[in-house]
C-alpha positions in Angstrom: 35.2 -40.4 43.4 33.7 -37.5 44.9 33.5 -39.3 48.3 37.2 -40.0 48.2 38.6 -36.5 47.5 36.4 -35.6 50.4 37.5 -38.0 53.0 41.3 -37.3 51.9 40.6 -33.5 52.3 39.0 -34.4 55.6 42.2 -37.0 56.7 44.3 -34.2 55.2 42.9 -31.3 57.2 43.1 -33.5 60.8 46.3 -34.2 60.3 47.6 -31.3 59.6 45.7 -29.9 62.5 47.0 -32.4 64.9 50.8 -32.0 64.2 50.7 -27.8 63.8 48.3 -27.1 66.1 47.9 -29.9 68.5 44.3 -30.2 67.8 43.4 -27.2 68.7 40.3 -26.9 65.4 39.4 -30.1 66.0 38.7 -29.5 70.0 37.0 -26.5 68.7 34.5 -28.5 66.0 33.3 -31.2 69.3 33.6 -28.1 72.0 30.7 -26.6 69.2 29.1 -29.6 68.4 28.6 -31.3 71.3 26.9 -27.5 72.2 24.3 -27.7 69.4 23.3 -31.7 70.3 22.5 -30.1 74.0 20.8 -27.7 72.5 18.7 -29.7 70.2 18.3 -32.3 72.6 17.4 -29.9 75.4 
């Protein structure tokens, strides 16, 4: 059950970002993430 309310929050949160903000967090999130793997990965 715990796994559900987390994936809707997720669903919920993308969403929201996509239609307000034009997915300007979620560009953010891969902008950092992909960062850290080249970091990590040297």
């Amino acid at each position: 059950m715990r796994y559900v309310i987390v994936i809707a929050a997720i669903t919920f949160f993308l969403l929201w970002d996509g239609l307000y903000n034009r997915g300007h967090y979620l560009d953010v999130t891969v902008r950092e993430v992909s960062r850290i793997v080249r970091y990590v990965t040297g």
